[in-house]
Backbone of each chain as nested JSON, in Angstrom:
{
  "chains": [
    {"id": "A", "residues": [
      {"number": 1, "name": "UNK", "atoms": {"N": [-13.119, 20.074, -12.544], "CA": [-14.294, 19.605, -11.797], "C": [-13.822, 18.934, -10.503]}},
      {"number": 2, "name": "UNK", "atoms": {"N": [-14.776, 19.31, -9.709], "CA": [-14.364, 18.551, -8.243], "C": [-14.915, 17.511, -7.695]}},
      {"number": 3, "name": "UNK", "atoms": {"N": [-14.635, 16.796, -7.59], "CA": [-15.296, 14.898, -6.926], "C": [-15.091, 15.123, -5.523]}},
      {"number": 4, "name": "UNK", "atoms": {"N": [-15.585, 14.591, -4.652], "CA": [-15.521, 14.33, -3.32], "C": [-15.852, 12.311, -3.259]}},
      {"number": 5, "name": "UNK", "atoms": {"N": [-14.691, 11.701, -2.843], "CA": [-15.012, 10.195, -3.263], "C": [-15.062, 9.729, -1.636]}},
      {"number": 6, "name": "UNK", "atoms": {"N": [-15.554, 8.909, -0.946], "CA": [-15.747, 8.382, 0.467], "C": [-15.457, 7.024, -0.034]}},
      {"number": 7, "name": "UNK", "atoms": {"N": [-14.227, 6.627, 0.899], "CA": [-14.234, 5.078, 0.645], "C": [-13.856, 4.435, 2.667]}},
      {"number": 8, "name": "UNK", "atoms": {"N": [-14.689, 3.418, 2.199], "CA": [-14.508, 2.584, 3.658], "C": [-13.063, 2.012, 3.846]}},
      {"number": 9, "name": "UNK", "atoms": {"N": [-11.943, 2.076, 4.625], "CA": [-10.667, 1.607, 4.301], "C": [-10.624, 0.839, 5.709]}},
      {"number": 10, "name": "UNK", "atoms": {"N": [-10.279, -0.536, 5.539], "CA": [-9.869, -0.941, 7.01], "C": [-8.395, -0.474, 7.372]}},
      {"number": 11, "name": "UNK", "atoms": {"N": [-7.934, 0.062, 8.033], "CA": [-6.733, 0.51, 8.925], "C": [-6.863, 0.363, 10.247]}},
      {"number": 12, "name": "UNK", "atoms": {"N": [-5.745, -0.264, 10.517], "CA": [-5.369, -1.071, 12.527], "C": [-4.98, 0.293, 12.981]}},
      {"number": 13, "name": "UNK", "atoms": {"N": [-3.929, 0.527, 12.906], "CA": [-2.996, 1.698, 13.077], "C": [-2.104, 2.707, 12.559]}},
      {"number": 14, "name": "UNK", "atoms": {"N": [-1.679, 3.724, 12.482], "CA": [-1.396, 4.999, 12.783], "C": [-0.35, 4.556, 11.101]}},
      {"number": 15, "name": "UNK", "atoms": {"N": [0.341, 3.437, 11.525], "CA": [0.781, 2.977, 10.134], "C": [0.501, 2.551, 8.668]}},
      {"number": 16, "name": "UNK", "atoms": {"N": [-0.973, 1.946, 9.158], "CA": [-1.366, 1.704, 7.869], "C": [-2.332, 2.918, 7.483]}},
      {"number": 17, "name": "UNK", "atoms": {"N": [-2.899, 3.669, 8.274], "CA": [-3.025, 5.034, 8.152], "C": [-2.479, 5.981, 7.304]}},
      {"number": 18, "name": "UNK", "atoms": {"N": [-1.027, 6.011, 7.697], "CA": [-0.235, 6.802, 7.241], "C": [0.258, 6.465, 5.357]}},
      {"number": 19, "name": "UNK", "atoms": {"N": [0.366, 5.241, 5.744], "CA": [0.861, 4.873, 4.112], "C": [0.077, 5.115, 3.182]}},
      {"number": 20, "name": "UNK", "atoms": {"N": [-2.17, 5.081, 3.892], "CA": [-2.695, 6.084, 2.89], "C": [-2.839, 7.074, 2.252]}},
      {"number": 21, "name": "UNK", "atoms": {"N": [-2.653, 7.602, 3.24], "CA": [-1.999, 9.311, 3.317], "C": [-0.847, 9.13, 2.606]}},
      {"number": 22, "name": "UNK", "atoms": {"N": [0.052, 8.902, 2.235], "CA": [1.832, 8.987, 1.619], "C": [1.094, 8.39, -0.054]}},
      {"number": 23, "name": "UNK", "atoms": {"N": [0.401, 7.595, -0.425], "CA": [-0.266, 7.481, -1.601], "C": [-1.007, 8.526, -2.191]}},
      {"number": 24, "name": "UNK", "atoms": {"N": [-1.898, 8.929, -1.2], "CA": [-2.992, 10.24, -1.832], "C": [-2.205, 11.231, -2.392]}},
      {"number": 25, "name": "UNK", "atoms": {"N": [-0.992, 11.655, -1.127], "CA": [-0.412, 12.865, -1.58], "C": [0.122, 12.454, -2.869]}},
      {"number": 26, "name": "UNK", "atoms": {"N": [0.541, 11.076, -3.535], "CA": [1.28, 11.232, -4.974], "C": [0.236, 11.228, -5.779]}},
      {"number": 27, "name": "UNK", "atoms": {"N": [-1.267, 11.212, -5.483], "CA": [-1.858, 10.736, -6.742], "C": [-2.393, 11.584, -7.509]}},
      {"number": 28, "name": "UNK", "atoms": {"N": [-2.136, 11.89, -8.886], "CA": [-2.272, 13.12, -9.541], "C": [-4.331, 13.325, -9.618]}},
      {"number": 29, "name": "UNK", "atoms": {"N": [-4.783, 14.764, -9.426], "CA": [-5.768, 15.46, -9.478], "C": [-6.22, 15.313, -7.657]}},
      {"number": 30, "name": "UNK", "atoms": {"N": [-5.783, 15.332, -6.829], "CA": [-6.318, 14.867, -5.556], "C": [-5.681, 16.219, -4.972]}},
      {"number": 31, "name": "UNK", "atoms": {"N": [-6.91, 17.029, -4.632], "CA": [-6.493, 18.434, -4.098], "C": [-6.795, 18.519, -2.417]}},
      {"number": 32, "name": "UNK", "atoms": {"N": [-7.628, 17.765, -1.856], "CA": [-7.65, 17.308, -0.409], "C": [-7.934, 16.312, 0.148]}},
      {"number": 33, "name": "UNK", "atoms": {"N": [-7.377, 15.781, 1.23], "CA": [-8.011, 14.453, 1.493], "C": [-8.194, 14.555, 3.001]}},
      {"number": 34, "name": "UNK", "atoms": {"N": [-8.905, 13.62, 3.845], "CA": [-8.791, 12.94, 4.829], "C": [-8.868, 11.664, 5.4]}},
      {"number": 35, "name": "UNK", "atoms": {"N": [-7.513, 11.403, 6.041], "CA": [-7.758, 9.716, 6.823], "C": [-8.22, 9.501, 7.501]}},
      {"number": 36, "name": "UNK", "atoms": {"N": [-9.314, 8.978, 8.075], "CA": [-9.379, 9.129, 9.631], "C": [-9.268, 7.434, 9.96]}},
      {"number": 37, "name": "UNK", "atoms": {"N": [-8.219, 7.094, 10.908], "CA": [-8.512, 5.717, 11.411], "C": [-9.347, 5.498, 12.143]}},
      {"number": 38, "name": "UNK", "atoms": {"N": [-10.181, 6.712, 12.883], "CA": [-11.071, 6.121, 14.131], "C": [-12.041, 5.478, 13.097]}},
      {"number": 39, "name": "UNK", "atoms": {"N": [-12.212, 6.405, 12.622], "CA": [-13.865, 6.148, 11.544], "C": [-13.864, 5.114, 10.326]}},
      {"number": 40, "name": "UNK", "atoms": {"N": [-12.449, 4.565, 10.209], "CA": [-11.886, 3.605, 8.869], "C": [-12.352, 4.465, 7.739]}},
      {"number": 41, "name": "UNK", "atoms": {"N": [-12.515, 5.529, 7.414], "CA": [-12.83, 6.253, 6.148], "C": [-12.092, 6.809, 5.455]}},
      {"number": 42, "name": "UNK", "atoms": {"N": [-12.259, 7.289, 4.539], "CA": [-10.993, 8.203, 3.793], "C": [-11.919, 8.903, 2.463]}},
      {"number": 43, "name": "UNK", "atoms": {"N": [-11.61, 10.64, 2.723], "CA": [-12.232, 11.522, 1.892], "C": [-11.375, 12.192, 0.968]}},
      {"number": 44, "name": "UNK", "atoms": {"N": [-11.896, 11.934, -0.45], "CA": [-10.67, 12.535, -1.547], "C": [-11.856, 13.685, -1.638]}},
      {"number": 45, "name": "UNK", "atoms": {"N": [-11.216, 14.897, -2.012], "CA": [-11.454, 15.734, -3.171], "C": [-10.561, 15.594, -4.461]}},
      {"number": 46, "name": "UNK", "atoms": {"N": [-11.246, 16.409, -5.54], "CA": [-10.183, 16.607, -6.276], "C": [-10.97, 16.11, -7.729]}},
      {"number": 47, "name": "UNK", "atoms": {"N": [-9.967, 16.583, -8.916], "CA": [-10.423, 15.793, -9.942], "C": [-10.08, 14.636, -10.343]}},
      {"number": 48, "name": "UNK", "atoms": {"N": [-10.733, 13.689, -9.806], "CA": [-10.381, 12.394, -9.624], "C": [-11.813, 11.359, -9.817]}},
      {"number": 49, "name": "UNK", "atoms": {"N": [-11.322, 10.105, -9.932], "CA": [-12.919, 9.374, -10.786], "C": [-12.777, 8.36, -8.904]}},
      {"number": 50, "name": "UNK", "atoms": {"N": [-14.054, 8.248, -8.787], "CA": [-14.239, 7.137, -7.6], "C": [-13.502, 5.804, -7.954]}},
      {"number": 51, "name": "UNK", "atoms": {"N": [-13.162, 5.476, -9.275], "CA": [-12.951, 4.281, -9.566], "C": [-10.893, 4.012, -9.445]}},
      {"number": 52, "name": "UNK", "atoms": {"N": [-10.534, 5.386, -9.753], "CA": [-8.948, 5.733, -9.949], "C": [-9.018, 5.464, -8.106]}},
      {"number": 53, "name": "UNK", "atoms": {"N": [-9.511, 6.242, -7.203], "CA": [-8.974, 6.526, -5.634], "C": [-9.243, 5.188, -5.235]}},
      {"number": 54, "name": "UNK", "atoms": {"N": [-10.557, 4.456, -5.642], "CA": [-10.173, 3.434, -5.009], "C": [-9.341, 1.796, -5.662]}},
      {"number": 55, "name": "UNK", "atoms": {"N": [-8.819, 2.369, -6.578], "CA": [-7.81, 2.006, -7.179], "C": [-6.168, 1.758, -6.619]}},
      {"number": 56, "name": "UNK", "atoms": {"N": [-6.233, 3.42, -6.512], "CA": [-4.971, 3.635, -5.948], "C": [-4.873, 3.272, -4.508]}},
      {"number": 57, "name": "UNK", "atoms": {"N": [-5.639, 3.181, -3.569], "CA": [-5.673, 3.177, -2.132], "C": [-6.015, 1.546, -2.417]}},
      {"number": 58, "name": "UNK", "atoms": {"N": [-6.362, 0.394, -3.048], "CA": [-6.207, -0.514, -3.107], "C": [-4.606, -1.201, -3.217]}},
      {"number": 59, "name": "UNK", "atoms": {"N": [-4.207, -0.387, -4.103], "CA": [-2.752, -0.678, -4.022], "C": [-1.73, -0.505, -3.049]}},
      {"number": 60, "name": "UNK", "atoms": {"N": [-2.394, 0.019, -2.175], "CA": [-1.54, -0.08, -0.37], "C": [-1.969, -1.78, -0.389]}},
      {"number": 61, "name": "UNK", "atoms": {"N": [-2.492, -2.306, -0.218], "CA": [-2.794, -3.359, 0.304], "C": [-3.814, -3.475, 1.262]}},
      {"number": 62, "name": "UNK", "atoms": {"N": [-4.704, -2.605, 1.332], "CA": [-5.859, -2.197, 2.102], "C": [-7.099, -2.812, 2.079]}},
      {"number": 63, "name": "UNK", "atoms": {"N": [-7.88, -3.228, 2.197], "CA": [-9.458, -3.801, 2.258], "C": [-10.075, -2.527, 1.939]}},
      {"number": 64, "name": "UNK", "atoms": {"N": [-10.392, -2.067, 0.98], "CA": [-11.149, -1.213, 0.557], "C": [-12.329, -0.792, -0.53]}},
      {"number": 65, "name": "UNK", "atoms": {"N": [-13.283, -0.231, 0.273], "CA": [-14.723, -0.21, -0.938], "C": [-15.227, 1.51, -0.862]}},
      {"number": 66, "name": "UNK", "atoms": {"N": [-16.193, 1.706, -1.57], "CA": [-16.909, 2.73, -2.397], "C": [-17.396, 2.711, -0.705]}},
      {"number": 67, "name": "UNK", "atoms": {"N": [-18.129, 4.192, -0.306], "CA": [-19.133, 4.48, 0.777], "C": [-20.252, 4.53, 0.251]}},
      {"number": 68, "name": "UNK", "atoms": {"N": [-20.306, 5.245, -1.121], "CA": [-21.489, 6.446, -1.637], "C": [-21.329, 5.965, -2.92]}}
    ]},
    {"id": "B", "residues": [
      {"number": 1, "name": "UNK", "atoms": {"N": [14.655, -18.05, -14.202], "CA": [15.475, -17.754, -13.431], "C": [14.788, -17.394, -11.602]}},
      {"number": 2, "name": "UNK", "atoms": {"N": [15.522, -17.587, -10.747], "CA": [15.462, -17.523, -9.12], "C": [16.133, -16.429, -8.532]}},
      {"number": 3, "name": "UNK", "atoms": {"N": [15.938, -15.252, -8.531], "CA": [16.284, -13.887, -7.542], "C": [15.787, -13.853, -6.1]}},
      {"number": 4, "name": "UNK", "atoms": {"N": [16.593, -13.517, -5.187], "CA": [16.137, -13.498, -4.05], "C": [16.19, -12.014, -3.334]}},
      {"number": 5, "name": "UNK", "atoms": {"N": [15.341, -11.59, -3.505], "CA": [15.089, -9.654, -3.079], "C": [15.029, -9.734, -1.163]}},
      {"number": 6, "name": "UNK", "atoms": {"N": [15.635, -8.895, -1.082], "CA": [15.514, -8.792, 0.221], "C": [15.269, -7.106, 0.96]}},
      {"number": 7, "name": "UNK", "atoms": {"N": [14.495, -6.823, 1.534], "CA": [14.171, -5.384, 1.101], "C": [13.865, -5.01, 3.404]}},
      {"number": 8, "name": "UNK", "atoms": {"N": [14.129, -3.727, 3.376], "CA": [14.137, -3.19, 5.026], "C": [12.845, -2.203, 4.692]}},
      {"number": 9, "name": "UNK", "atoms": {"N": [11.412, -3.34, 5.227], "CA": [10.451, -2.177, 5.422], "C": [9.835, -1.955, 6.522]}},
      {"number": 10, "name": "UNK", "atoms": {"N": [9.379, -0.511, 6.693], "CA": [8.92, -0.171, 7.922], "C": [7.243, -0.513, 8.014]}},
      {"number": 11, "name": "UNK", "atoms": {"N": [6.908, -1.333, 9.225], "CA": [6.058, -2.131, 9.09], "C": [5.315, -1.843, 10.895]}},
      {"number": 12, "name": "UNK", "atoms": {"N": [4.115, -1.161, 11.121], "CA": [3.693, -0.817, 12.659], "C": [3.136, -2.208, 13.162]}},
      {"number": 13, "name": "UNK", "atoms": {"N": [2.373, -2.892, 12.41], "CA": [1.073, -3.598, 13.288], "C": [0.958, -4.855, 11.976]}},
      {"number": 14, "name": "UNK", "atoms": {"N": [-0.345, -5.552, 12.401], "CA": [-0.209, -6.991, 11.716], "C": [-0.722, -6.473, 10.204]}},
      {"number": 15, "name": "UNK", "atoms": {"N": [-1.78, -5.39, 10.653], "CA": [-2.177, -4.785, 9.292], "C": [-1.204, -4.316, 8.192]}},
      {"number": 16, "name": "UNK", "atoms": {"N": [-0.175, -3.665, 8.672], "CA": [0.77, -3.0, 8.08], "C": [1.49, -4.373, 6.941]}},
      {"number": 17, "name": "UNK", "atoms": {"N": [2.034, -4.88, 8.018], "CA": [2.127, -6.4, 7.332], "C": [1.356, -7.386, 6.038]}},
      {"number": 18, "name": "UNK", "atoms": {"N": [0.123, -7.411, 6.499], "CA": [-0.937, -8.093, 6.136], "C": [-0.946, -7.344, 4.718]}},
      {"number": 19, "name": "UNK", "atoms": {"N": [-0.945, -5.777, 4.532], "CA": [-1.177, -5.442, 3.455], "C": [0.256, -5.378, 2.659]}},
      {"number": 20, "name": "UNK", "atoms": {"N": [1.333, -5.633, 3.067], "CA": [2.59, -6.096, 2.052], "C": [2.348, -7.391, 1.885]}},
      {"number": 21, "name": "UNK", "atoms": {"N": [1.928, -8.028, 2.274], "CA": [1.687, -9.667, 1.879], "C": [0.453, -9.557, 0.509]}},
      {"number": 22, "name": "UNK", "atoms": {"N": [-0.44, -8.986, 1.099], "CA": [-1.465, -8.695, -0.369], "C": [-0.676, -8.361, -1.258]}},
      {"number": 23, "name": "UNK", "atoms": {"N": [-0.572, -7.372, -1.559], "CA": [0.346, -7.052, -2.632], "C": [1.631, -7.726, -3.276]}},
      {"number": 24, "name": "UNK", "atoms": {"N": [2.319, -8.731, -2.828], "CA": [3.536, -9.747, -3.039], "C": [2.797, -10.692, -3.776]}},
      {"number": 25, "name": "UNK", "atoms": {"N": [1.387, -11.145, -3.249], "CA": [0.187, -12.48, -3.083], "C": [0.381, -12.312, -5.472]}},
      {"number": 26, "name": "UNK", "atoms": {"N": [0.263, -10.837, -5.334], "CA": [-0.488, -10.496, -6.296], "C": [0.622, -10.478, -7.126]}},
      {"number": 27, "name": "UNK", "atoms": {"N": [1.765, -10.175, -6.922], "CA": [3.109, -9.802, -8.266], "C": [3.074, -10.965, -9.139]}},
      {"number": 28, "name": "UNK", "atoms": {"N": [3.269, -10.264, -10.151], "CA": [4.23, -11.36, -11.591], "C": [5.246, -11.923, -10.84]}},
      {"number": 29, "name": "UNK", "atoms": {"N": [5.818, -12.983, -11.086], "CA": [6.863, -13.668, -11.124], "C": [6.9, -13.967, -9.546]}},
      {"number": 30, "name": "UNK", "atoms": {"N": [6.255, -13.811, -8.504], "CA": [6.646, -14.315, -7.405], "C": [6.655, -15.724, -7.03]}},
      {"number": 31, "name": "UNK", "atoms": {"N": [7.389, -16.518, -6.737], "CA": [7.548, -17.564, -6.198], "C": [6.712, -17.706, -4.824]}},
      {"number": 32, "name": "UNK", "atoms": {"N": [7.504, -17.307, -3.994], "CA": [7.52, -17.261, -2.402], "C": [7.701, -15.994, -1.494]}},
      {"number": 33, "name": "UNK", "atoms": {"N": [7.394, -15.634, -0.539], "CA": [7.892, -14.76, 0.177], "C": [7.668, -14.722, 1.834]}},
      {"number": 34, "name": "UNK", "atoms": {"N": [8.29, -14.111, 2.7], "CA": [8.181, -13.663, 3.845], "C": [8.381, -12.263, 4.484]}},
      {"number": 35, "name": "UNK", "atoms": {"N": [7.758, -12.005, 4.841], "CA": [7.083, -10.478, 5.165], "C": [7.491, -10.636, 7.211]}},
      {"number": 36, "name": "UNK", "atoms": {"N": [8.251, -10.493, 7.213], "CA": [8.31, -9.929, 9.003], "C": [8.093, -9.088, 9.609]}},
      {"number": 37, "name": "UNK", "atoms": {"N": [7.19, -8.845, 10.347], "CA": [7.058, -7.54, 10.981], "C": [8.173, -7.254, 12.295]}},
      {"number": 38, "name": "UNK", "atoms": {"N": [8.175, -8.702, 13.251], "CA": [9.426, -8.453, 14.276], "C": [11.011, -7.774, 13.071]}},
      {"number": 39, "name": "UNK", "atoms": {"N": [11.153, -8.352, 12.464], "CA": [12.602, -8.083, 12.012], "C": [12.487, -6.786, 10.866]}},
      {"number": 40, "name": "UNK", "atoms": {"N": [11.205, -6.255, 10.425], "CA": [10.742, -4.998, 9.6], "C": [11.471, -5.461, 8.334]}},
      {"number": 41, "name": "UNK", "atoms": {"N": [11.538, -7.152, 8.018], "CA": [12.014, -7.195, 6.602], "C": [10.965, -8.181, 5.663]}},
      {"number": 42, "name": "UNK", "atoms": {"N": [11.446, -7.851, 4.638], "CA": [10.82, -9.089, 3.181], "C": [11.564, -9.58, 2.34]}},
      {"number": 43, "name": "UNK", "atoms": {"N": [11.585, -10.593, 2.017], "CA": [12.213, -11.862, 1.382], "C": [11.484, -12.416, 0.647]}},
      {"number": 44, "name": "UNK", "atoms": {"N": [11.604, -12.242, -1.187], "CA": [10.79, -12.529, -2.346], "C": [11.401, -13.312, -2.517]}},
      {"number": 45, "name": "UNK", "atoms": {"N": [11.215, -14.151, -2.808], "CA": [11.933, -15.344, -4.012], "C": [11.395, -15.783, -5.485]}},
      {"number": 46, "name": "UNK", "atoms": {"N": [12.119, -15.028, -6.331], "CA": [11.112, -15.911, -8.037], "C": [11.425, -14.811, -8.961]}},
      {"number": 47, "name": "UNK", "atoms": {"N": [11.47, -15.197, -10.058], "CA": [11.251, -14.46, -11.302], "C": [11.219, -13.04, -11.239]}},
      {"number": 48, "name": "UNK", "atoms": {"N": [12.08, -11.887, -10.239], "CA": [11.635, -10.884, -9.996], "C": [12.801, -10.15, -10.384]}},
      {"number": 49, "name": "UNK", "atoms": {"N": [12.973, -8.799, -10.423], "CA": [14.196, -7.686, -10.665], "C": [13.913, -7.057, -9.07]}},
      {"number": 50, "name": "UNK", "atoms": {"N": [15.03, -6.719, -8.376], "CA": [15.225, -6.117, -7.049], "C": [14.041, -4.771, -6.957]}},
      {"number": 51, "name": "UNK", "atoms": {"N": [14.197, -4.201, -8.596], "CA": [13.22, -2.671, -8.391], "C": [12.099, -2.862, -8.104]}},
      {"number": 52, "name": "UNK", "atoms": {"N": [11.853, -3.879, -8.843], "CA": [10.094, -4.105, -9.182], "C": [9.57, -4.671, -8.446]}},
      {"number": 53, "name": "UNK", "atoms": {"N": [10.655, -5.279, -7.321], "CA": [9.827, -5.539, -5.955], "C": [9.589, -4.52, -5.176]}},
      {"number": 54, "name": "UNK", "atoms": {"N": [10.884, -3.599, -4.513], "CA": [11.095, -2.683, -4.295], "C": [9.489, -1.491, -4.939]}},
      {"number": 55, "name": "UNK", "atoms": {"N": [9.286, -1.59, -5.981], "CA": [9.01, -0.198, -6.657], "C": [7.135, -0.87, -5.795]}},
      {"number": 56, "name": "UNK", "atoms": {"N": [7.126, -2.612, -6.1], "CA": [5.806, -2.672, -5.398], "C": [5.184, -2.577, -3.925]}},
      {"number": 57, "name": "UNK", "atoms": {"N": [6.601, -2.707, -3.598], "CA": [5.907, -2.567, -2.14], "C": [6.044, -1.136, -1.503]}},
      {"number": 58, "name": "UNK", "atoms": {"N": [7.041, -0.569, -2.259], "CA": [6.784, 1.247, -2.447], "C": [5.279, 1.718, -2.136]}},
      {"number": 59, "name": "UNK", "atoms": {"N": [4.734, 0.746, -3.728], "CA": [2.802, 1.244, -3.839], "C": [1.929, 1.184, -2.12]}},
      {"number": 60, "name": "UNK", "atoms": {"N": [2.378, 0.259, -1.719], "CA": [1.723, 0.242, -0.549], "C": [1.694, 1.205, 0.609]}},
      {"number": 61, "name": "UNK", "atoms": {"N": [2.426, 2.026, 0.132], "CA": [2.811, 3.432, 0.671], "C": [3.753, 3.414, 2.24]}},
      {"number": 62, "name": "UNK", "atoms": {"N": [4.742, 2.252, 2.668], "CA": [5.363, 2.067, 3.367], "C": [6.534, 1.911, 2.796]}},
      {"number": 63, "name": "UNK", "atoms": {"N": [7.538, 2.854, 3.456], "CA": [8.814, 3.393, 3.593], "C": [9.51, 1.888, 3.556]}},
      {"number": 64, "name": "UNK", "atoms": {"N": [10.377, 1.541, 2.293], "CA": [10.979, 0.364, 2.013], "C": [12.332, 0.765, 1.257]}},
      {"number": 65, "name": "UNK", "atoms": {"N": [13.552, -0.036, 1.566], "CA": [14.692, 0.118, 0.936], "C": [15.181, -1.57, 0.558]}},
      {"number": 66, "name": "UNK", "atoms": {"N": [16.345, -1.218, -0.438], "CA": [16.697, -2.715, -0.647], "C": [17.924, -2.914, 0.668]}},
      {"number": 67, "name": "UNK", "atoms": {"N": [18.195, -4.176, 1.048], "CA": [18.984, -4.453, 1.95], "C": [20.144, -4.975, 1.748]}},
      {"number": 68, "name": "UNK", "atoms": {"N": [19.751, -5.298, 0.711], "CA": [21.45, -5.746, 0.009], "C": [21.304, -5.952, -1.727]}}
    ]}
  ]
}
């Protein structure tokens, strides 16, 4: 089954950006994502629960919540 | 017991920073720490094993090694 999860992520720059991105790619059932820093957002696909992504993307050290 | 971890991470902006400090805020056994962004290092002090600092600030998805 496929989830599409939207979470609000604060990110400054290109760095803390990136380290979201370097998490997603390890996190098991996550078949696409996007970061975008302009927009502070971040889009999982995948079989994954809203509660695991923003789990895991909490564990960057990020300010992060649910969109949807 | 008192371990003093000292770890070389790559760190862009205050955010980058800000979110290795969350995550330290939060460990078992931490005492103290300092997080530099001029010098791209961190300095735990407390109750810790070198990995398991190492392995946490890994989570944050920024490129970290031990330094000594």
């Amino acid at each position: 089954m496929t989830t599409e999860v939207v979470l609000n992520v604060e990110m400054a720059c290109s760095g803390c950006s990136g380290a979201v991105e370097r998490v997603l790619k390890k996190m098991a059932g996550v078949q696409t994502f996007d970061v975008s820093l302009e927009k502070q957002r971040v889009v999982v696909r995948g079989d994954v629960t809203p509660e695991a992504v923003l789990e895991t993307v909490r564990k960057t050290g990020k300010k992060a919540e649910l969109a949807k």
